[in-house]
N, CA, C and O of each residue as an XYZ file, in Angstrom:
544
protein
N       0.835     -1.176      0.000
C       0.000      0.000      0.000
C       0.884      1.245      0.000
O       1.583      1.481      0.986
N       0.885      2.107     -1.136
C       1.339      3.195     -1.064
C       1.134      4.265      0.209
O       0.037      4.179      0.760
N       1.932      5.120      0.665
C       1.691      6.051      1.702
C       1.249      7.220      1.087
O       1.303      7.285     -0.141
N       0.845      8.100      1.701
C       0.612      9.761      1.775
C       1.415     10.234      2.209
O       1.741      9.987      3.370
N       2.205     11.309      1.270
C       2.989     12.315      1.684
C       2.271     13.405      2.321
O       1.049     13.545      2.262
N       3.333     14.417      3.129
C       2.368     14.835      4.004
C       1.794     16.517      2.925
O       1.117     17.427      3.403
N       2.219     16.475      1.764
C       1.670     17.645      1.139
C       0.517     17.221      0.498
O      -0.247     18.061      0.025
N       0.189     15.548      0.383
C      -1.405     14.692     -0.170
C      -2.202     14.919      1.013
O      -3.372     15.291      0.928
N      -1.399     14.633      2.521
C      -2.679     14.549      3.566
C      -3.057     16.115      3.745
O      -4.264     16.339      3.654
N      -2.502     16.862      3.905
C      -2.248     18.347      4.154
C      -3.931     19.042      2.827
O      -4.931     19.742      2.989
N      -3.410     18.416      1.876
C      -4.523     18.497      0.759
C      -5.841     18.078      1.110
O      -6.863     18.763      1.151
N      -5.686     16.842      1.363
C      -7.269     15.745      2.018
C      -7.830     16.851      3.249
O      -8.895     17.466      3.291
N      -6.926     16.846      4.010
C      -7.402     17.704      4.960
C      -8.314     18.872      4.764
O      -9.499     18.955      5.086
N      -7.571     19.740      4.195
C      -7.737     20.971      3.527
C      -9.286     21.025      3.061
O     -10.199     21.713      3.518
N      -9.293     19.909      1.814
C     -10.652     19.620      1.232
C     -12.058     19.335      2.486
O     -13.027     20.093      2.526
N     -11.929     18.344      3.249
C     -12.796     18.149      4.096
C     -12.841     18.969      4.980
O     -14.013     18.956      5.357
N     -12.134     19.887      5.719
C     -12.505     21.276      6.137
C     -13.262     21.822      5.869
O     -14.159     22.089      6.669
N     -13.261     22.409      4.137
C     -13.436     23.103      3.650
C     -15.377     22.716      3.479
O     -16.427     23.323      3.690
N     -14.946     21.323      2.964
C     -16.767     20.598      3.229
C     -17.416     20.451      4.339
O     -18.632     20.311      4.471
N     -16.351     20.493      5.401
C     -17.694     20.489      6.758
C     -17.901     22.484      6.979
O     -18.765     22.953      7.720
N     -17.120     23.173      6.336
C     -17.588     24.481      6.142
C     -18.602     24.752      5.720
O     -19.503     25.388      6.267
N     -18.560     24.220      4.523
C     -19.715     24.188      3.352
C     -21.086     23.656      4.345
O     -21.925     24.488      4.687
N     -21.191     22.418      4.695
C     -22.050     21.955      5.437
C     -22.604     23.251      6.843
O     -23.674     23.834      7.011
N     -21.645     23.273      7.413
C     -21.850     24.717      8.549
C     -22.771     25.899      7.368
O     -24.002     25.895      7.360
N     -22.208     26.553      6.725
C     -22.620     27.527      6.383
C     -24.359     27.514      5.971
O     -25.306     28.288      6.110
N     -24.137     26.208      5.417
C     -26.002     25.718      4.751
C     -26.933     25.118      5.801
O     -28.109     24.935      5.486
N     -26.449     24.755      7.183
C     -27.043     25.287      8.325
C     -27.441     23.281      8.123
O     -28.608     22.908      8.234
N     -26.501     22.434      7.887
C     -26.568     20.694      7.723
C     -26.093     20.667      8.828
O     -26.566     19.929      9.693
N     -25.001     21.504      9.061
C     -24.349     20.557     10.790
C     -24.410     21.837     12.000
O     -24.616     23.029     11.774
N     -24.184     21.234     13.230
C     -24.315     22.334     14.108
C     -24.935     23.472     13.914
O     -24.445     24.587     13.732
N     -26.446     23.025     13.979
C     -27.486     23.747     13.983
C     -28.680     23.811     14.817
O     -29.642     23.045     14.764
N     -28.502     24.874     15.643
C     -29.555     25.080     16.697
C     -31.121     25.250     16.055
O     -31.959     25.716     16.827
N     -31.519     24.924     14.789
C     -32.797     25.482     14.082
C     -33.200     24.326     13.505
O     -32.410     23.382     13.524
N     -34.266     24.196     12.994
C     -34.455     23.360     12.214
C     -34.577     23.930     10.484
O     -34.861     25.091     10.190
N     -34.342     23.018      9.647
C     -34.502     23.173      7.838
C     -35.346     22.846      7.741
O     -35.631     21.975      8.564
N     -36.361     23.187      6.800
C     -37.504     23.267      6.263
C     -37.593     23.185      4.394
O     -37.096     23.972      3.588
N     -38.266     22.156      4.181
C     -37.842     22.708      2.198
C     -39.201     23.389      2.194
O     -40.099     23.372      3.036
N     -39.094     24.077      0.855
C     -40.206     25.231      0.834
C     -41.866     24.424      0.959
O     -42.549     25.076      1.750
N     -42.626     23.231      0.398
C     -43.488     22.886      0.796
C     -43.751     22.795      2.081
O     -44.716     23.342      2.615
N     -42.657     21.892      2.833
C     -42.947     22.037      4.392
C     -43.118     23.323      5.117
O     -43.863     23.406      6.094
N     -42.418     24.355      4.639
C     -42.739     25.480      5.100
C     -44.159     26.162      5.234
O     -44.617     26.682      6.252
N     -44.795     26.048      3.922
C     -46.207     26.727      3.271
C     -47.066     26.007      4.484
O     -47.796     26.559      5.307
N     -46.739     24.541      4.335
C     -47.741     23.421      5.296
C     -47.892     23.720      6.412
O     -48.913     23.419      7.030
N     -46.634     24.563      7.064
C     -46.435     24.871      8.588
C     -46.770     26.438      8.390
O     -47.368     26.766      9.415
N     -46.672     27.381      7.665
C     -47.442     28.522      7.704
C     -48.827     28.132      7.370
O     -49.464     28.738      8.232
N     -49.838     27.376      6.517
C     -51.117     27.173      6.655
C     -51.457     27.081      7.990
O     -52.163     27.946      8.508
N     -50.845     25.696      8.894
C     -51.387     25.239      9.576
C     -51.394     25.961     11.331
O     -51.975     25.635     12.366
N     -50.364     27.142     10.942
C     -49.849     27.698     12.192
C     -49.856     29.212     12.248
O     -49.346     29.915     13.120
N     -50.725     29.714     10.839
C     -50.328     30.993     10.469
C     -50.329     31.928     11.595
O     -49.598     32.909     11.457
N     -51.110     31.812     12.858
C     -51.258     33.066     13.578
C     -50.174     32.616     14.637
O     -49.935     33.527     15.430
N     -49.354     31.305     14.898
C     -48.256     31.371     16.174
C     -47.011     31.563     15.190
O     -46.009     31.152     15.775
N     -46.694     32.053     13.870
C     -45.515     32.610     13.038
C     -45.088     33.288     12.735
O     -45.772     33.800     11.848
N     -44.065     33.875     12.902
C     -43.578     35.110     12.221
C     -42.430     35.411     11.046
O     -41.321     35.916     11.219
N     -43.052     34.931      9.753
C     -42.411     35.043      8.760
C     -41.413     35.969      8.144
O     -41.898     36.632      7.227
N     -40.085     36.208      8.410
C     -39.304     36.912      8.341
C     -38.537     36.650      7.045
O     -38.166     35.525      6.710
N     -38.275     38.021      6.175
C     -37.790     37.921      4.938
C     -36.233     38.385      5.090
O     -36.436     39.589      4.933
N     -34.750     38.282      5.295
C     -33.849     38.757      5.442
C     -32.962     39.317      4.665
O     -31.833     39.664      5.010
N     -33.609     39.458      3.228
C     -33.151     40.044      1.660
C     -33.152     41.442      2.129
O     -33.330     41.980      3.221
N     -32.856     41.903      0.768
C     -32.301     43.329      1.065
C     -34.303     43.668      0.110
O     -34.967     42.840     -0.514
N     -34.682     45.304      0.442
C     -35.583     45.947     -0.174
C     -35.693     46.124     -1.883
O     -36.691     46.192     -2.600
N     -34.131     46.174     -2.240
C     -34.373     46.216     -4.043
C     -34.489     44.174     -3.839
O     -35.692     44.072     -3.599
N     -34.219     43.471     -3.829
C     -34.095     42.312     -4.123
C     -35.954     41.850     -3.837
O     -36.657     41.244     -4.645
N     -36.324     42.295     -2.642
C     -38.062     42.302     -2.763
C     -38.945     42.838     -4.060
O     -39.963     42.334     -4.536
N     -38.076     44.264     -4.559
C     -38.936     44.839     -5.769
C     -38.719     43.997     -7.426
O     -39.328     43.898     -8.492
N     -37.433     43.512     -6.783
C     -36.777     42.448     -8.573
C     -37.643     40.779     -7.759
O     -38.664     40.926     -8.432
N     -37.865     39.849     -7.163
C     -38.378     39.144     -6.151
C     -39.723     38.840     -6.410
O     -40.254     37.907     -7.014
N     -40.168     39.840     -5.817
C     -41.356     39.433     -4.633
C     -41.228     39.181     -3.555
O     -40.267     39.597     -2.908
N     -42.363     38.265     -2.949
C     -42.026     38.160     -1.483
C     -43.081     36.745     -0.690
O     -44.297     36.855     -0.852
N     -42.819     36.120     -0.284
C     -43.566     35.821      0.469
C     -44.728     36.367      1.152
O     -44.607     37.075      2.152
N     -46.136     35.980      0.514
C     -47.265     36.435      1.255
C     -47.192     36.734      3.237
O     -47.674     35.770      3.832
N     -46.835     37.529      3.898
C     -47.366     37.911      5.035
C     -45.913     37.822      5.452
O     -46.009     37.002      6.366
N     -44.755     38.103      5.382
C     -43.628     38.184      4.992
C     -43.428     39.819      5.868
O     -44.129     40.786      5.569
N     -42.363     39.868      6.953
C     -41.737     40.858      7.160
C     -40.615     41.088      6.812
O     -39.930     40.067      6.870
N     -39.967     42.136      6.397
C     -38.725     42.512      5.943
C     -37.790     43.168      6.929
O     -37.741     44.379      7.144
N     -37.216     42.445      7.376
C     -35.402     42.619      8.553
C     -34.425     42.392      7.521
O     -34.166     41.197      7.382
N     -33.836     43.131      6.794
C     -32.268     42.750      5.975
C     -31.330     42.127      7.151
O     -31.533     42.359      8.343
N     -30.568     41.532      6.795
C     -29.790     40.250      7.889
C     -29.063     41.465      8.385
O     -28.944     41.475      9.611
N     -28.425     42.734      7.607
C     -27.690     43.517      8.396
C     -28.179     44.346      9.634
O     -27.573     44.677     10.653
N     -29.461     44.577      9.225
C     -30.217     45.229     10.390
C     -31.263     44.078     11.394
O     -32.228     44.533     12.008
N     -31.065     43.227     11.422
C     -31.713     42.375     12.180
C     -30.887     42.259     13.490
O     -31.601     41.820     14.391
N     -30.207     42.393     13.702
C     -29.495     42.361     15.529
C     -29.788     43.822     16.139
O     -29.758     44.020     17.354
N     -30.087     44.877     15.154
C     -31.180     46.203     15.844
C     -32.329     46.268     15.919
O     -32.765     47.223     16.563
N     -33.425     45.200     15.243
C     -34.696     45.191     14.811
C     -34.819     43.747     15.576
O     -35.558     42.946     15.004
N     -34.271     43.353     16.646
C     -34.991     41.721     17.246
C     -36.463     42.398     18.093
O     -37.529     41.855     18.382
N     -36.106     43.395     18.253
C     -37.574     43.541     19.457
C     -38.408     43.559     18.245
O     -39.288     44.381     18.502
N     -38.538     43.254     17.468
C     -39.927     43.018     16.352
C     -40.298     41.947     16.734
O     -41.513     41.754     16.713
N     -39.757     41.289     17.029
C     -39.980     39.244     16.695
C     -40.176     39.102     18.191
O     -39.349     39.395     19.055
N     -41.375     38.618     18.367
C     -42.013     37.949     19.876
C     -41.190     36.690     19.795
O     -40.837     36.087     18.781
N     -40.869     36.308     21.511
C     -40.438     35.228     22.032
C     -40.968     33.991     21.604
O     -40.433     33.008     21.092
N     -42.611     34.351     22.051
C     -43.277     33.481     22.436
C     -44.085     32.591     20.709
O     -44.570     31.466     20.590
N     -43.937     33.515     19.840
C     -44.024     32.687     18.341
C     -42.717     32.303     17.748
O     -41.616     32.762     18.051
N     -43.005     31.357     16.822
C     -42.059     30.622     16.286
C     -41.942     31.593     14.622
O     -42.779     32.147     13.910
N     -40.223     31.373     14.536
C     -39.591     32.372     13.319
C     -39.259     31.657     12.263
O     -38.294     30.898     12.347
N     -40.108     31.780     10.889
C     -39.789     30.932      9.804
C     -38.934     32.323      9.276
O     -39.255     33.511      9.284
N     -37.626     31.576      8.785
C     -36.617     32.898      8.148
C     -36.439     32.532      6.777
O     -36.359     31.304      6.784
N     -36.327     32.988      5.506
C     -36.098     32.435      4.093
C     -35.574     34.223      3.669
O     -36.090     35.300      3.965
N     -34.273     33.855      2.823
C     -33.785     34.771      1.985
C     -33.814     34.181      0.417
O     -34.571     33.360     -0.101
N     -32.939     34.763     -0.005
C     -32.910     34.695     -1.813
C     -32.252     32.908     -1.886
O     -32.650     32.000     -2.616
N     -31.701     32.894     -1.370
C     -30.781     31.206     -2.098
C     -30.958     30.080     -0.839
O     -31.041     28.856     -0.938
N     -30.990     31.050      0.555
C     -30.623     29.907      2.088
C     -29.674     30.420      2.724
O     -29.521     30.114      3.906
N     -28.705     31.432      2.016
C     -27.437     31.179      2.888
C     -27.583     32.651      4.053
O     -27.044     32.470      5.145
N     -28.036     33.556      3.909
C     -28.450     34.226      4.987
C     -29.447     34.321      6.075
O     -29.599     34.938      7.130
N     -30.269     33.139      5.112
C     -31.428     32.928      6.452
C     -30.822     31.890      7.396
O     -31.271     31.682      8.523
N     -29.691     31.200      6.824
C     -28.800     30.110      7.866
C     -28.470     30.723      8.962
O     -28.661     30.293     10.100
N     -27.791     32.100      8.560
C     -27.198     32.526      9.735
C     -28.196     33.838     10.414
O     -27.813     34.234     11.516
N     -29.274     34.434      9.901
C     -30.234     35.004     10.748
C     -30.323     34.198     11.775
O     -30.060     34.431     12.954
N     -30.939     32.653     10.977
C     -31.736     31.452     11.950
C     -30.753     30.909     13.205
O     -31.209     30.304     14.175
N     -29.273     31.239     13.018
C     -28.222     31.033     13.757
C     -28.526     32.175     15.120
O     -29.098     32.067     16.204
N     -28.026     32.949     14.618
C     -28.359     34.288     15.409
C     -29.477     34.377     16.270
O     -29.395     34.655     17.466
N     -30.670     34.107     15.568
C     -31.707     33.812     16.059
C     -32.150     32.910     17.459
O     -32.293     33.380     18.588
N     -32.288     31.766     17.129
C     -31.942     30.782     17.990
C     -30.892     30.676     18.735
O     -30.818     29.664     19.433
N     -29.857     31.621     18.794
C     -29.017     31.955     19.649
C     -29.714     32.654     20.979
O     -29.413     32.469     22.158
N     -30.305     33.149     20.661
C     -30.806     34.363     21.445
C     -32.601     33.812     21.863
O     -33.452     34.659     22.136
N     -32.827     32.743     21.848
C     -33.776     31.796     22.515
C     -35.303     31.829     21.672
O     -36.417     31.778     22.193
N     -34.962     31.933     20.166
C     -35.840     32.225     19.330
C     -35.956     30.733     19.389
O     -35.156     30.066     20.044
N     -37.321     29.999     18.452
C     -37.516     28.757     18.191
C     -37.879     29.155     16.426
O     -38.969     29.434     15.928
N     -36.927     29.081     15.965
C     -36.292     29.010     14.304
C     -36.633     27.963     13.402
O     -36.589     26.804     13.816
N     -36.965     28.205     12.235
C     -37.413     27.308     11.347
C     -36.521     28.123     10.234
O     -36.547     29.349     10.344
N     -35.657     27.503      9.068
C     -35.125     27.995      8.202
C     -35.898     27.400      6.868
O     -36.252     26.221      6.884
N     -36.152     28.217      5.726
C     -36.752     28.041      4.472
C     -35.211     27.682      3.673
O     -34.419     28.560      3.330
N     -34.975     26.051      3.450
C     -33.423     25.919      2.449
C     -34.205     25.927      0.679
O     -35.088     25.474     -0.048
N     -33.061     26.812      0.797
C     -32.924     27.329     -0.725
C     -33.526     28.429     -1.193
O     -33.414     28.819     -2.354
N     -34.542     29.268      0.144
C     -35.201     30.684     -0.006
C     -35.831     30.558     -1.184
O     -36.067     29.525     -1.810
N     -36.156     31.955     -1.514
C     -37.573     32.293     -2.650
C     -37.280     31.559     -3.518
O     -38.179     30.905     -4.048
N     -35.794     31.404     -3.998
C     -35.830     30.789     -5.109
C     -36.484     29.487     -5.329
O     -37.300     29.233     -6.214
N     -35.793     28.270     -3.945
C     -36.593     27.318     -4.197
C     -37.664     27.340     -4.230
O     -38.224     26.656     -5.086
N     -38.568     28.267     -3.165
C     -39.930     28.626     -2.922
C     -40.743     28.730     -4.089
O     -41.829     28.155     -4.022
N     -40.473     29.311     -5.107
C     -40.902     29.943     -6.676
C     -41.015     28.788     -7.592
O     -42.057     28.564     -8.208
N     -40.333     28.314     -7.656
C     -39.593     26.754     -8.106
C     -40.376     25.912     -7.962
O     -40.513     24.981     -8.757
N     -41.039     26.069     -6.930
C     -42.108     24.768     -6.269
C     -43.203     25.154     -6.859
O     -43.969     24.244     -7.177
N     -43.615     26.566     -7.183
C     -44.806     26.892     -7.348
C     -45.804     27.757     -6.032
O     -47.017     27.942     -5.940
N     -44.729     28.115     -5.204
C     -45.497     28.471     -4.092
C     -46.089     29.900     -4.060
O     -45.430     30.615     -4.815
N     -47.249     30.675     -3.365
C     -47.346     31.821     -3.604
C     -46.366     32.874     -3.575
O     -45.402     32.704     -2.829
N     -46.471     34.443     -4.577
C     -45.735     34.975     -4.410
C     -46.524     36.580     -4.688
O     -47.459     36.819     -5.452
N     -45.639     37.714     -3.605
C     -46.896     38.794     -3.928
C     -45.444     39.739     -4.962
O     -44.314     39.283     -5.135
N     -45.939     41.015     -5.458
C     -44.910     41.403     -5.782
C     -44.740     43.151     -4.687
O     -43.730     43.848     -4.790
């Protein structure tokens, strides 16, 4: 059996880092929230609409090129650690941006701070994709 030099393991390494990053960032590992794909989401806003608070974390031009999620509040992820007193304790926070990757870390943030978080993976886009409602 051939060995690994240590500039091959150094490489291997490197790579799988880099994938349990990848995994971190898309909110797969060490995640205080739960993922949601966009049907499950709609199912759990039908069925729960008045204990939710649907939070949009896109920026305002990206809503006007977009749309939005029907009943949908708008916190941009940058201003959301000044704007938490919007979001009651006591309801549960479905978060969805444009692709997933900022509602990962709202929903991070979030649930940091003793929210009970639901993340939309893959945001409007997947959302749209599915066919789900959209206002403009």
């Amino acid at each position: 059996m051939k060995k690994l030099s240590p500039s091959n393991l150094v490489f291997i390494l490197l790579i799988g880092a880099g994938f349990l990053y990848y995994l971190y960032l898309k909110g797969y590992i060490f995640a205080n929230f739960t993922n949601l794909d966009p049907k499950q989401a709609y199912q759990l806003l039908e069925k729960e609409k008045d204990q939710i608070i649907l939070v949009d974390v896109r920026t305002p031009e990206e809503v006007k090129t977009d749309g939005k999620i029907p009943g949908s509040i708008l916190i941009p992820l940058d201003e959301l650690p000044n704007k938490i007193d919007r979001l009651e304790k006591d309801k549960k926070i479905l978060v969805y941006c444009r692709s997933g990757m900022r509602s990962v870390s709202a929903s991070r943030l979030l649930s940091s701070l003793g929210y009970k978080v639901y993340n939309i993976q893959g945001g409007i886009n997947t959302w749209k994709a599915e066919g789900l409602p959209v206002t403009r």
